[in-house]
C-alpha positions as CSV (number, residue, x, y, z in Angstrom):
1,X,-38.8,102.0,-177.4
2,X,-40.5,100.0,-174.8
3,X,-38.5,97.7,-172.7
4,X,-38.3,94.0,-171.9
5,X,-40.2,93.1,-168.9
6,X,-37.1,90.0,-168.3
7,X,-34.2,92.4,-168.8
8,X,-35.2,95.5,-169.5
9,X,-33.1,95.7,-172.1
10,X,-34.3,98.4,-175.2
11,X,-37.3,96.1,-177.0
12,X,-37.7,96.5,-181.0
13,X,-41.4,95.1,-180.3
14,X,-43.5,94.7,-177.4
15,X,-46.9,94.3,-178.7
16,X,-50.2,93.0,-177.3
17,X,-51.4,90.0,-179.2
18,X,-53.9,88.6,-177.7
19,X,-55.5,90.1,-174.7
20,X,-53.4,90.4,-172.1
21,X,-50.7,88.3,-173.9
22,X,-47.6,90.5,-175.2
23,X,-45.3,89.5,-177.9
24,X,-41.8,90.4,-177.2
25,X,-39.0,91.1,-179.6
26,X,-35.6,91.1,-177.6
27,X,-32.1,91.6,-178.5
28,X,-30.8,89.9,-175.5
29,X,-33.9,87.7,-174.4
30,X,-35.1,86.8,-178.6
31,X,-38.7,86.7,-179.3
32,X,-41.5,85.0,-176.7
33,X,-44.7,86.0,-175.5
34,X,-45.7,87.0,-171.8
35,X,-48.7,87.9,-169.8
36,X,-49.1,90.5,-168.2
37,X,-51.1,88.9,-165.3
38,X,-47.5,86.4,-165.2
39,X,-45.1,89.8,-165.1
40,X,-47.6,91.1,-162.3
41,X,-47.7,88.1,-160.4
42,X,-43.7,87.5,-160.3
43,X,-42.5,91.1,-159.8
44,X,-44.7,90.7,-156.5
45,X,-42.5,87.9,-155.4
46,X,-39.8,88.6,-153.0
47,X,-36.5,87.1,-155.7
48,X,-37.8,89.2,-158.9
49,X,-34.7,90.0,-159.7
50,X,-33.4,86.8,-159.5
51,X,-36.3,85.2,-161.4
52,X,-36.1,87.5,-164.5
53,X,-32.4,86.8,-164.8
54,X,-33.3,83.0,-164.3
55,X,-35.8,83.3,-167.2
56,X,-34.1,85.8,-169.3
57,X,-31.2,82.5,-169.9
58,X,-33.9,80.3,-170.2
59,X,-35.8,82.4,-173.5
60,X,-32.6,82.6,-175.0
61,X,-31.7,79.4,-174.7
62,X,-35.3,78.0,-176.1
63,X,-34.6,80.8,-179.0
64,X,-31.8,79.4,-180.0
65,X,-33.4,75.9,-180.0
66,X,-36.3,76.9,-182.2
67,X,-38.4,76.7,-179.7
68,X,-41.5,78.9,-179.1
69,X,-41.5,80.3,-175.7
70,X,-45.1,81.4,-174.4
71,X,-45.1,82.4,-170.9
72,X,-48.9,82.8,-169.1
73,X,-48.8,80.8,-165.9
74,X,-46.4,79.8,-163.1
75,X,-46.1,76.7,-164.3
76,X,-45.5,78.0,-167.7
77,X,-41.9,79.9,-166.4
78,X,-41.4,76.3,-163.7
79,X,-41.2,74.0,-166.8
80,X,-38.9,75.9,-168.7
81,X,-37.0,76.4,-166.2
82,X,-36.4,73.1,-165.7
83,X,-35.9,72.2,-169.2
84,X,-33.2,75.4,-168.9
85,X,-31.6,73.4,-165.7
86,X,-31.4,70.0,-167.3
87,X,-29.3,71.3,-170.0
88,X,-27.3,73.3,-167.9
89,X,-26.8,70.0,-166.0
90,X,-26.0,67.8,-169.0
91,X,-23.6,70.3,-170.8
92,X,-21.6,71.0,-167.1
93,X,-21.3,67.2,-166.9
94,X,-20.2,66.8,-170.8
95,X,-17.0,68.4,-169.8
C-alpha cells in the first residue's frame, strides 16, 4: 500500500488523477488531492515535519466539514491553514 505523503500513514488509494495531481484516500488524513510539484516544493523546506502535521489537522478537519480539499500551490496549503487556525481560535475561545 502506498503511503500518505501528510502522514505517512498506510493509504487505501493514492492515485494520479490528473497529471501530476494525486488523489489520496487516508485513514487518518480522509480523502484530498495533492501535487506532487506542492509535496516536492514543502518537503524542501526546512519545518517539513512540522508542516505535514499542520496540514494533516487541517484535511481532516475540512473532511469532516464536507469540504473538498485540493492542494496544488502554496497558497492552496496557506488558506486552509488559516481556515484550520480560525476555528481552532473560535472553538478555544467558545470554552
Amino acid at each position: 500500500m502506498p503511503a500518505c505523503p501528510l502522514c505517512d500513514s498506510e493509504a487505501s488509494s493514492v492515485s494520479p488523477i490528473l497529471g501530476p495531481v494525486f488523489d489520496v484516500t487516508c485513514p487518518t488524513c480522509s480523502n484530498y488531492k495533492i501535487s506532487t510539484a506542492l509535496v516536492l516544493e514543502l518537503k524542501t523546506g526546512p519545518q517539513w515535519n512540522e508542516v505535514r502535521a499542520q496540514l494533516s489537522k487541517a484535511v481532516s478537519w475540512a473532511a469532516q466539514r464536507q469540504k473538498l480539499v485540493s492542494l496544488e500551490t502554496v497558497r492552496d496549503v496557506s488558506n486552509l491553514n488559516a481556515a484550520f487556525g480560525r476555528s481552532e481560535r473560535k472553538r478555544v475561545h467558545e470554552f
